[in-house]
Each structure stands twice: as structure tokens, then as C-alpha cells.
N, CA, C and O atoms as CSV, one atom per row, in Angstrom:
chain,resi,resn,atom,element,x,y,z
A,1,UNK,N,N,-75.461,-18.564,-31.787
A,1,UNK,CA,C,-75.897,-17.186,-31.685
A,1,UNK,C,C,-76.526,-16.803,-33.016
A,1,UNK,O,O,-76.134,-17.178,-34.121
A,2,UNK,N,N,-77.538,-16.019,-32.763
A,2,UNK,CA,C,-78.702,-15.547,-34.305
A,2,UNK,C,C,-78.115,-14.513,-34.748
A,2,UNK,O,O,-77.858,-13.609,-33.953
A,3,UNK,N,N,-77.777,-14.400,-36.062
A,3,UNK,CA,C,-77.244,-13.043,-36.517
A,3,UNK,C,C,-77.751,-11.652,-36.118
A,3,UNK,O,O,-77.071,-10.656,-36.364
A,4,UNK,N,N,-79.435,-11.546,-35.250
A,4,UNK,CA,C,-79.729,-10.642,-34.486
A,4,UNK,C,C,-78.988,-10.212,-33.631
A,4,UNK,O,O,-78.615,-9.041,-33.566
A,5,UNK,N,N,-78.517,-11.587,-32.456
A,5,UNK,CA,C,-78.078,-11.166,-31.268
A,5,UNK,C,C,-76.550,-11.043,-31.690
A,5,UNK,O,O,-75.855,-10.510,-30.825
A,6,UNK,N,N,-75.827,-11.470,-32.962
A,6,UNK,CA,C,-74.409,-11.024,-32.848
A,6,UNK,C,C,-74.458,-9.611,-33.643
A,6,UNK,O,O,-73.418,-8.954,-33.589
A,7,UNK,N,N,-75.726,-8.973,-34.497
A,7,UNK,CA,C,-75.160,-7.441,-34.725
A,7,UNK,C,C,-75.407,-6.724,-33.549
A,7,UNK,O,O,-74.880,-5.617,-33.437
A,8,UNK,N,N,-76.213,-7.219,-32.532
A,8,UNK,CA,C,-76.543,-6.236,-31.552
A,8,UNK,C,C,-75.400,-6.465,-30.881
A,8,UNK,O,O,-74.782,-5.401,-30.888
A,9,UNK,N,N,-74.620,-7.522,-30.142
A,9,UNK,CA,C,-73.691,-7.697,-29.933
A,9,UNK,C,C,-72.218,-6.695,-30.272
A,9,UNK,O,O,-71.473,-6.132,-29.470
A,10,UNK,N,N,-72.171,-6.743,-31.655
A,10,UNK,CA,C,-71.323,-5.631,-32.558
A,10,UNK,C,C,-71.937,-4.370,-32.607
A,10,UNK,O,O,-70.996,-3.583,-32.711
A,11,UNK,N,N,-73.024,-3.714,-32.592
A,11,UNK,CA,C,-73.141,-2.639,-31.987
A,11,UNK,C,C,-73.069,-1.981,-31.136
A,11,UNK,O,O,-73.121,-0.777,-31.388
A,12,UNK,N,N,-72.892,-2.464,-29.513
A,12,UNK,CA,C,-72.226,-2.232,-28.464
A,12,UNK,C,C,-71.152,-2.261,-28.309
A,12,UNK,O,O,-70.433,-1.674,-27.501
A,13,UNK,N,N,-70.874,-3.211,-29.366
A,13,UNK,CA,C,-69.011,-2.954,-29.327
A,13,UNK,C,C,-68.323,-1.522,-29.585
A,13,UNK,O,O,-67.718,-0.683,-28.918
A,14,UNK,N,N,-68.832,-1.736,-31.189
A,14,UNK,CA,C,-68.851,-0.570,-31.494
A,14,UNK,C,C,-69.234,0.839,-31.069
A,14,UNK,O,O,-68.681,1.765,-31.662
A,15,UNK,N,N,-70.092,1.104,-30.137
A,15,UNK,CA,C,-70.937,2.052,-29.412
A,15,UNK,C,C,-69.605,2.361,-28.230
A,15,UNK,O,O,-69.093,3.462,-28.024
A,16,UNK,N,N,-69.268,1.145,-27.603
A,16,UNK,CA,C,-68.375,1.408,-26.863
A,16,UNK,C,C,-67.275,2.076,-27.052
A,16,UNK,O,O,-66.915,3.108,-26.485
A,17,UNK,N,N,-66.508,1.198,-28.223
A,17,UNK,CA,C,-64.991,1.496,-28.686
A,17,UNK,C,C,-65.781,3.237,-29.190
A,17,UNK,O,O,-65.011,3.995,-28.601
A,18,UNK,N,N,-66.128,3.541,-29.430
A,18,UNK,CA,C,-66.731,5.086,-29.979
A,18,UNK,C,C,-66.844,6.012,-28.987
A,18,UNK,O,O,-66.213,7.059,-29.129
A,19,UNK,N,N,-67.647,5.821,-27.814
A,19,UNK,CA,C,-67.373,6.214,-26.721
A,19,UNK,C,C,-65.802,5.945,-25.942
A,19,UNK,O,O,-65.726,6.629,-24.922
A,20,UNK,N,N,-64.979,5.394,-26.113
A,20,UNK,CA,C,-63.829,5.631,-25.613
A,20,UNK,C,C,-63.018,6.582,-26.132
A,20,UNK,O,O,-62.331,7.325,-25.431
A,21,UNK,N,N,-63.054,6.612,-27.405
A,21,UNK,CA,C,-62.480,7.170,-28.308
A,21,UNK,C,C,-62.926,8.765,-27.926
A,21,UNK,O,O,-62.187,9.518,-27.292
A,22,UNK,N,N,-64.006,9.064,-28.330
A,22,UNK,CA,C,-64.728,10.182,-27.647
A,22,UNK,C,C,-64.140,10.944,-26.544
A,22,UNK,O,O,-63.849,12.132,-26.410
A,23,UNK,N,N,-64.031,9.665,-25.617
A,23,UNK,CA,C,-63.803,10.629,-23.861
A,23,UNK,C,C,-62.644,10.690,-24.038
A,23,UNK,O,O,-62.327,11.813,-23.648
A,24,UNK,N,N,-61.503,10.018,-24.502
A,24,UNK,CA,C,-60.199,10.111,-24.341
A,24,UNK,C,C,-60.004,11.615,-25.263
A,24,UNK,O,O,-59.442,12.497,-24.614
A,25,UNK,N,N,-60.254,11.849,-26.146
A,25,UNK,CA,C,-59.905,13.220,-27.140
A,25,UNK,C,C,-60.723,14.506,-26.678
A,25,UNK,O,O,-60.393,15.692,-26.689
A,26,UNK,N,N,-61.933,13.867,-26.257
A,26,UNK,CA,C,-62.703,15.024,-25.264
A,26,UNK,C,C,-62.386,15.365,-24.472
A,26,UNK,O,O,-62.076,16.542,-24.293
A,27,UNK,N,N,-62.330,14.466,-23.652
A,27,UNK,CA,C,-61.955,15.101,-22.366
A,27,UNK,C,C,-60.598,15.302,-22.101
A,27,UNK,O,O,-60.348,15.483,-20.910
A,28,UNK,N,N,-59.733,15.321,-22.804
A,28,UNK,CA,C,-58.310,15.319,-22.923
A,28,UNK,C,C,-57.764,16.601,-21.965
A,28,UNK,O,O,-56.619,16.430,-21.545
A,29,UNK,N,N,-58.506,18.023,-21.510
A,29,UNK,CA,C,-58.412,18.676,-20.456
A,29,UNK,C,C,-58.159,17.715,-19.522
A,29,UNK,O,O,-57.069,17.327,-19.101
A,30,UNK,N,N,-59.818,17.193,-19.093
A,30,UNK,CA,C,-60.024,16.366,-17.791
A,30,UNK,C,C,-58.778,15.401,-17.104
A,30,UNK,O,O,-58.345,15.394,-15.951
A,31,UNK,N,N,-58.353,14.522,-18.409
A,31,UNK,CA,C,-57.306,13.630,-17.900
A,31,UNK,C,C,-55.995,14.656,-17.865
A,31,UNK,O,O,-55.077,14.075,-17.288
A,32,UNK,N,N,-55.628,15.915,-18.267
A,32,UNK,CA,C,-54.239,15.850,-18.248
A,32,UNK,C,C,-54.127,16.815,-16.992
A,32,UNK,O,O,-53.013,17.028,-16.513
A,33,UNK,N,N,-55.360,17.454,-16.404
A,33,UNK,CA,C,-55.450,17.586,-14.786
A,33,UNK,C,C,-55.304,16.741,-14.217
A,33,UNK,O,O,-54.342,16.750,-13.449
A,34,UNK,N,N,-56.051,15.717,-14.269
A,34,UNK,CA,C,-56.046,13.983,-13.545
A,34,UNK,C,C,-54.161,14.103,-13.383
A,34,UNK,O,O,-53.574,14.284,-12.315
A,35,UNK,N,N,-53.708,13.993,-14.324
A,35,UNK,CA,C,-52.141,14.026,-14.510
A,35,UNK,C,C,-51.409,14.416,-13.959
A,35,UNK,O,O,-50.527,13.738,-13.432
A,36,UNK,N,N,-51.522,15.793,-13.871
A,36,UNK,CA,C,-50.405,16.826,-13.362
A,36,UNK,C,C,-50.902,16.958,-11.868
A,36,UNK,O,O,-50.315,17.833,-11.232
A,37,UNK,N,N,-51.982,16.174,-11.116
A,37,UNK,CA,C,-52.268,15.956,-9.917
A,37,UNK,C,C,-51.098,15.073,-9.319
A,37,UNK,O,O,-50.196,15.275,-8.506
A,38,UNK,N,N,-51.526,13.986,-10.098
A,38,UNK,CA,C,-50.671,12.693,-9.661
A,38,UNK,C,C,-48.993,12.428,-10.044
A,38,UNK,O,O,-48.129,11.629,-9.683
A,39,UNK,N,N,-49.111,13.961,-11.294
A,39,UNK,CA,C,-47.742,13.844,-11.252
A,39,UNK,C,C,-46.820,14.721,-10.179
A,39,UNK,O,O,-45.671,14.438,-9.841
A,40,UNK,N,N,-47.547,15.764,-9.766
A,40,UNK,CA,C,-47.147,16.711,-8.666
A,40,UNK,C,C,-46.705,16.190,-7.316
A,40,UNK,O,O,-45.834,16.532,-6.517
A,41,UNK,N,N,-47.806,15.048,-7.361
A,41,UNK,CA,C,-48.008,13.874,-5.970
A,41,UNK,C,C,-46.608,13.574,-5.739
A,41,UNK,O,O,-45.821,13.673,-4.797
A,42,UNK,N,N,-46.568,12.944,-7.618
A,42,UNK,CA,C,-44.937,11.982,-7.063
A,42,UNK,C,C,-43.857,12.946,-7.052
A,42,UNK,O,O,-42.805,12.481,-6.613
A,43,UNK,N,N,-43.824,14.049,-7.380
A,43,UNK,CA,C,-43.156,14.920,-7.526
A,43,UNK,C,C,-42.823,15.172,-5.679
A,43,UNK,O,O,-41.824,15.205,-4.961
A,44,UNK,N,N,-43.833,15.265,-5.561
A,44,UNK,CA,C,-43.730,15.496,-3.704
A,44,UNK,C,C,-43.162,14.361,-2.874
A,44,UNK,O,O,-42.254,14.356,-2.044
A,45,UNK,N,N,-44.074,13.253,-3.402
A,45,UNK,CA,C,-42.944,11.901,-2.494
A,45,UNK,C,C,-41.830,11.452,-3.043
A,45,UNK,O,O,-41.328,10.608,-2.300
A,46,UNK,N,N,-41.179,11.636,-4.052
A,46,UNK,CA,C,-40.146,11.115,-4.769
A,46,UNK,C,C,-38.861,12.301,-4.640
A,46,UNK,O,O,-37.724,12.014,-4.265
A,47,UNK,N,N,-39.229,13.419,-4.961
A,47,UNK,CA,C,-38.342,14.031,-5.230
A,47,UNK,C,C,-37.934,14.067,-6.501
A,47,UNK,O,O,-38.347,13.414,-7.460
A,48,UNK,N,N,-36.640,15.312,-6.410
A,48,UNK,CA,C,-35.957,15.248,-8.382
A,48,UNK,C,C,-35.240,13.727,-8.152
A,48,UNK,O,O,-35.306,12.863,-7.277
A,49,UNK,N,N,-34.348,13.934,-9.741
A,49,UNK,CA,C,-33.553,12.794,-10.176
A,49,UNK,C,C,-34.163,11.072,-10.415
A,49,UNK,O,O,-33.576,10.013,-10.636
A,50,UNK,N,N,-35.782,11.481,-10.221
A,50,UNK,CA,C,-35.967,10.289,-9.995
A,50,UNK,C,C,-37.018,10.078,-11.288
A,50,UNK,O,O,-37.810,9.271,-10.800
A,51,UNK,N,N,-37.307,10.240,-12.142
A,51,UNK,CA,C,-38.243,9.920,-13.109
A,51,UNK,C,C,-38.740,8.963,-13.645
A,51,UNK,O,O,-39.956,8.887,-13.823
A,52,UNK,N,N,-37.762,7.891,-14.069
A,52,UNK,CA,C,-38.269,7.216,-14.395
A,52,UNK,C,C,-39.568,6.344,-13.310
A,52,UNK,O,O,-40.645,5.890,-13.697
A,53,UNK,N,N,-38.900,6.326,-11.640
A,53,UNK,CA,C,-39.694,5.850,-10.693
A,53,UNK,C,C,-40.788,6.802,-10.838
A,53,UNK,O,O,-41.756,6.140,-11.212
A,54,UNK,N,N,-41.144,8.143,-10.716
A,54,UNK,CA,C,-42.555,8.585,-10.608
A,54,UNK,C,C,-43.030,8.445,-11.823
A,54,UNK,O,O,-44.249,8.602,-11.754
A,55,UNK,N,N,-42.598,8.165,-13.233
A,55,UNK,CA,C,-43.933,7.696,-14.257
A,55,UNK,C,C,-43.975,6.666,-14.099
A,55,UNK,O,O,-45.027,6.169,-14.501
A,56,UNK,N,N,-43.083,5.794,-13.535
A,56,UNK,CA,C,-44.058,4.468,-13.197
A,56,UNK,C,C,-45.486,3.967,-12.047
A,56,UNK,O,O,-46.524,3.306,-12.069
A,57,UNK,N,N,-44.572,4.896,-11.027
A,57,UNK,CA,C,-45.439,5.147,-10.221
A,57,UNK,C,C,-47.228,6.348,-10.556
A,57,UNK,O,O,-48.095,6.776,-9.794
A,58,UNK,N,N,-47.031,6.434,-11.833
A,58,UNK,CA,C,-48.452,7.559,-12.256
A,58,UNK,C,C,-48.695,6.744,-12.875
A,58,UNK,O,O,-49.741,6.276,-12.425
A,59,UNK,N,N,-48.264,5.997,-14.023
A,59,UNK,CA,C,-48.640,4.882,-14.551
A,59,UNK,C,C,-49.900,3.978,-13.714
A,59,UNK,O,O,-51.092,3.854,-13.996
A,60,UNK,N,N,-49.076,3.411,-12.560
A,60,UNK,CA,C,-49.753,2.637,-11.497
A,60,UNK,C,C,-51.178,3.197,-11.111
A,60,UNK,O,O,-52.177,2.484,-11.209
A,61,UNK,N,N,-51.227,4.446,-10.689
A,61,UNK,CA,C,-51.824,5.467,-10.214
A,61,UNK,C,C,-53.481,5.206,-11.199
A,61,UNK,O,O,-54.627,4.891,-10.878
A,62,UNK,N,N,-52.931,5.473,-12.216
A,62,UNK,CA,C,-53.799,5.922,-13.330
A,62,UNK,C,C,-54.641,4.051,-13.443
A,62,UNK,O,O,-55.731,3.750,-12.957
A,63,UNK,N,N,-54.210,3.623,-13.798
A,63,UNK,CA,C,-54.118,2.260,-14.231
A,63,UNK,C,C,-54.972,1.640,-13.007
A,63,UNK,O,O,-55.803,0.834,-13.428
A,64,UNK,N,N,-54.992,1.846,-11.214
A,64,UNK,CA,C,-55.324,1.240,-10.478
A,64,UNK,C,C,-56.933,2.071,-10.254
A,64,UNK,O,O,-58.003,1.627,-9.838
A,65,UNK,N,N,-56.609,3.196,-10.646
A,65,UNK,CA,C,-58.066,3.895,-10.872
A,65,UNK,C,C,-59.135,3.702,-12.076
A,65,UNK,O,O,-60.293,4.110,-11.989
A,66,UNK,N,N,-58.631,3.058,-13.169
A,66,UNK,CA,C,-59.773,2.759,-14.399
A,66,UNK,C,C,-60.315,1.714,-13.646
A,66,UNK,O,O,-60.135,1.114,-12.586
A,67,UNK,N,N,-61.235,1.744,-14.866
A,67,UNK,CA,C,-62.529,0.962,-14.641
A,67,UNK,C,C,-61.737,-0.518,-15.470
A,67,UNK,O,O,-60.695,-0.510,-16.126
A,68,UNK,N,N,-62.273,-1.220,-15.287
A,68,UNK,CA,C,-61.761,-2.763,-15.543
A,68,UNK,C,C,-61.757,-2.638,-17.052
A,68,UNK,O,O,-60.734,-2.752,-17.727
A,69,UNK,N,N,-63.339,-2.321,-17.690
A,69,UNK,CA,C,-63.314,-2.487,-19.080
A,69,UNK,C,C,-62.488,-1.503,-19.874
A,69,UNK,O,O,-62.644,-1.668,-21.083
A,70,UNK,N,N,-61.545,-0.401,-19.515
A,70,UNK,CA,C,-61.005,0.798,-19.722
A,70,UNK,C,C,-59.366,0.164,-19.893
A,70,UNK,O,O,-58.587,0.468,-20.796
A,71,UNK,N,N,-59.142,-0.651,-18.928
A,71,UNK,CA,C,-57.591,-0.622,-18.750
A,71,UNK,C,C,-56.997,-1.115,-19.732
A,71,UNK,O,O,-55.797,-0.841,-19.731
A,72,UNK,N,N,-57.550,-2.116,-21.102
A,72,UNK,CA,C,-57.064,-2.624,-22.245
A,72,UNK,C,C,-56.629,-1.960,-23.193
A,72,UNK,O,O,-55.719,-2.203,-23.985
A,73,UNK,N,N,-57.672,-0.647,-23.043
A,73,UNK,CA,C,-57.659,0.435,-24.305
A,73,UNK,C,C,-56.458,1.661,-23.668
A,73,UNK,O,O,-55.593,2.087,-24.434
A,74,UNK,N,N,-56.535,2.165,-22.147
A,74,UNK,CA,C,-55.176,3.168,-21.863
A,74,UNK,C,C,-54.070,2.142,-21.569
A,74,UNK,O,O,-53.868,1.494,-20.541
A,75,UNK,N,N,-53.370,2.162,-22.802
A,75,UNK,CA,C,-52.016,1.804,-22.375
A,75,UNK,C,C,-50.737,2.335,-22.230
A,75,UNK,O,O,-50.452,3.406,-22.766
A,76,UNK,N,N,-49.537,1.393,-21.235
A,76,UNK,CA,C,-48.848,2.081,-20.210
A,76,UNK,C,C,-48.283,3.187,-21.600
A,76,UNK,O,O,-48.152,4.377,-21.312
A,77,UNK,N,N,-48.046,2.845,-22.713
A,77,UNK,CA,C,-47.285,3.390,-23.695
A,77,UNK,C,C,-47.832,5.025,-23.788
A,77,UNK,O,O,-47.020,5.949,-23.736
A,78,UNK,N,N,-49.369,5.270,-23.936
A,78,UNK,CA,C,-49.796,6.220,-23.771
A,78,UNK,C,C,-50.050,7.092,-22.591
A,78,UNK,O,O,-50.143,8.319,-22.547
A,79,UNK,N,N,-50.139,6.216,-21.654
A,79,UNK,CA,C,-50.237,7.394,-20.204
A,79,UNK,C,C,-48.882,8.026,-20.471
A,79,UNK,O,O,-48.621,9.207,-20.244
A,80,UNK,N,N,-47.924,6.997,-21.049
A,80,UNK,CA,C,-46.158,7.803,-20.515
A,80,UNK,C,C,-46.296,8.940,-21.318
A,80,UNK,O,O,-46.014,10.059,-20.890
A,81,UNK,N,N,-46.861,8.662,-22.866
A,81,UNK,CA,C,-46.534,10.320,-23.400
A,81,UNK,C,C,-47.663,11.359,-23.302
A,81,UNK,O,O,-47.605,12.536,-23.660
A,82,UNK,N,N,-48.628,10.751,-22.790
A,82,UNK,CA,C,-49.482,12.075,-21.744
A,82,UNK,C,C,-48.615,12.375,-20.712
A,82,UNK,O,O,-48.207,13.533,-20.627
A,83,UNK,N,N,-48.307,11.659,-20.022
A,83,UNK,CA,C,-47.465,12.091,-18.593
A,83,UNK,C,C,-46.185,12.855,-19.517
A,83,UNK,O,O,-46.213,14.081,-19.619
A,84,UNK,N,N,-45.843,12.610,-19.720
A,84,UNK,CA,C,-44.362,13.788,-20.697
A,84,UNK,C,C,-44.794,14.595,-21.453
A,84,UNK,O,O,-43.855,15.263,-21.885
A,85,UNK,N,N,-46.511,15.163,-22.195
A,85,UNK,CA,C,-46.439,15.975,-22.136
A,85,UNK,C,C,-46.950,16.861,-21.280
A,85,UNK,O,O,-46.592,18.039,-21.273
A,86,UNK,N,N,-47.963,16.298,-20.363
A,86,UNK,CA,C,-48.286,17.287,-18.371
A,86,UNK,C,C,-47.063,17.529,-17.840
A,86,UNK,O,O,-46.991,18.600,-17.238
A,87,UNK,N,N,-45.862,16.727,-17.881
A,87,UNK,CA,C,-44.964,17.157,-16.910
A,87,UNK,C,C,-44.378,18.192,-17.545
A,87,UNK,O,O,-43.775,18.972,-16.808
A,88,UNK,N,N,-44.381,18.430,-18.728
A,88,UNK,CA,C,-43.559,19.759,-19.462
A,88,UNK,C,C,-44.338,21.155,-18.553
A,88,UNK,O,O,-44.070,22.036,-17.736
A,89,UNK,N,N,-45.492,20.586,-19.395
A,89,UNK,CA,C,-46.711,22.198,-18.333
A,89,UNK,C,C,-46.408,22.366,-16.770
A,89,UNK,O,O,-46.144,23.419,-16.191
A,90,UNK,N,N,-46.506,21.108,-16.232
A,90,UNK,CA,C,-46.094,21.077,-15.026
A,90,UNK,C,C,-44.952,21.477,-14.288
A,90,UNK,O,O,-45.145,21.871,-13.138
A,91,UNK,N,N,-43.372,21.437,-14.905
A,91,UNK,CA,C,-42.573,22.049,-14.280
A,91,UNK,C,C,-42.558,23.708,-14.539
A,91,UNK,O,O,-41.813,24.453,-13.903
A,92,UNK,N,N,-43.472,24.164,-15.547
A,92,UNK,CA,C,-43.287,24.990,-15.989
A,92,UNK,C,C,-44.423,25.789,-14.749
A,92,UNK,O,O,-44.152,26.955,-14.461
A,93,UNK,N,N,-45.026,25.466,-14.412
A,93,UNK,CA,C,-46.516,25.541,-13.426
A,93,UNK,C,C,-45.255,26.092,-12.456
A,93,UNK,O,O,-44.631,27.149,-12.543
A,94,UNK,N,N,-45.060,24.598,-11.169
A,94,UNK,CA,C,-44.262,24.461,-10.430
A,94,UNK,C,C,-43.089,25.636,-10.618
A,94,UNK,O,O,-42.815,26.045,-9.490
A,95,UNK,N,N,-42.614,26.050,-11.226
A,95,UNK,CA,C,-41.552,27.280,-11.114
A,95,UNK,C,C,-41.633,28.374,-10.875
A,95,UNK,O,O,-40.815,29.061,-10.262
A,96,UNK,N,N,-42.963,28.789,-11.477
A,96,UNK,CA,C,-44.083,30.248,-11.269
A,96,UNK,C,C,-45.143,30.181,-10.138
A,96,UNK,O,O,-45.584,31.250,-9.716
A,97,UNK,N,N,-45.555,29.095,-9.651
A,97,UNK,CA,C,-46.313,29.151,-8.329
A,97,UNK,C,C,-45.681,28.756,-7.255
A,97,UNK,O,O,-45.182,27.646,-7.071
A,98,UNK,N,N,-45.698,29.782,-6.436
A,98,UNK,CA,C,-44.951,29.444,-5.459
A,98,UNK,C,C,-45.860,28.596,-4.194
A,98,UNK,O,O,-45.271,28.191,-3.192
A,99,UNK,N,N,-46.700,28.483,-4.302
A,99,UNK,CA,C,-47.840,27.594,-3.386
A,99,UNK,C,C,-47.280,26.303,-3.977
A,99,UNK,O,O,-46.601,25.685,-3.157
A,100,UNK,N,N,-47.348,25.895,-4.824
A,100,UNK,CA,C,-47.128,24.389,-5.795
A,100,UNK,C,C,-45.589,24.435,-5.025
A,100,UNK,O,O,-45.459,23.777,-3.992
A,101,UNK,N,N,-44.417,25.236,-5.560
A,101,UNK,CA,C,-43.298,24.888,-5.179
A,101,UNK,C,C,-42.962,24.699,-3.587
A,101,UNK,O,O,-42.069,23.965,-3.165
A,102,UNK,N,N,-43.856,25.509,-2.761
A,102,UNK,CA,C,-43.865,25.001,-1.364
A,102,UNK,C,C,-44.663,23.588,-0.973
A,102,UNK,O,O,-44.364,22.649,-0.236
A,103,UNK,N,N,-45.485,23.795,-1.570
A,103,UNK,CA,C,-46.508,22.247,-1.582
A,103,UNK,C,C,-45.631,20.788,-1.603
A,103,UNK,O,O,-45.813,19.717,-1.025
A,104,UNK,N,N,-44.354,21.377,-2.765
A,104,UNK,CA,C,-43.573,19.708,-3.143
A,104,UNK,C,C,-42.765,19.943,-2.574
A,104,UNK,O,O,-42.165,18.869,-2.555
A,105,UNK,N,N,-41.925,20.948,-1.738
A,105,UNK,CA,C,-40.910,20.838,-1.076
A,105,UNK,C,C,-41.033,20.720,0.040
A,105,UNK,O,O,-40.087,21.055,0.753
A,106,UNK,N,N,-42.522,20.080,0.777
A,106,UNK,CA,C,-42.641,20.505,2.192
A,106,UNK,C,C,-42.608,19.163,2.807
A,106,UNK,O,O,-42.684,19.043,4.030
């Protein structure tokens, strides 16, 4: 490989890892809706007492929806403490809406 084609090479890398970095802190709204969707979900099929099974199961969730080149960089370590801190907002949601609290109890 010509030292052309390996900086261009390393500039896409770089371009990339920059753009991940980017969307994950940017859009950090976007995903922690993404979240409290899928955490509500399991909230609905699981039921209480069960936690540790529904962040694994959002884990899954999240993880079976990236894009291939994505799944190296979100790891399970970080969805869990996004998911712990959506589920804080989230029970707090769930207690005051009563549409949400009929939604998971139905």
C-alpha cells in the first residue's frame, strides 16, 4: 500500500471515528427516546422485579438494530448506563402519565 492510499485510508478512519463521536453526544436526545421506547416495551412485557432481564433484553434491542460498523463502538457497558439513566426519567414519566401507566399495565 502507497503512503497515499494509507493516509486516505486514515482519514476515513478518522472522519468516521469523528462522526460517531459526534452522533452519539449529539444526538444524545435522539437515542435516549430510542431508550425509554424500548425500555417502556420491556417494561410492558416483563413486568416489575425483573431488571436485570429487561436491560438485557434493551441491550439486545439496541444492539440488533445498529448498523454492523456501529456495534464495536456502542458497548453493552454503555447502553446499560444510558438505559439507567432513561429509566430514572422514565419511571418518573410512567407515574405522572396515566396513558403510559395504562399502556404497561394492559
Amino acid at each position: 500500500m502507497s503512503i497515499v492510499n494509507l493516509m486516505i485510508a486514515l482519514g476515513v478512519i478518522a472522519l468516521v471515528f469523528t462522526a460517531m463521536i459526534l452522533a452519539v453526544k449529539g444526538e444524545r436526545g435522539m437515542i435516549e427516546e430510542i431508550l425509554f421506547s424500548y425500555v417502556t416495551e420491556a417494561e410492558k412485557l416483563l413486568g416489575e422485579r425483573k431488571g436485570i432481564l429487561k436491560k438485557s433484553m434493551v441491550i439486545d434491542w439496541v444492539h440488533y438494530s445498529l448498523p454492523g460498523w456501529a456495534k464495536p463502538f456502542i458497548t453493552a457497558q454503555w447502553l446499560g448506563d444510558a438505559i439507567e439513566r432513561v429509566l430514572e426519567a422514565a419511571e418518573q414519566e410512567w407515574a405522572s402519565n396515566k396513558r403510559l401507566d395504562l399502556y404497561i399495565h394492559s
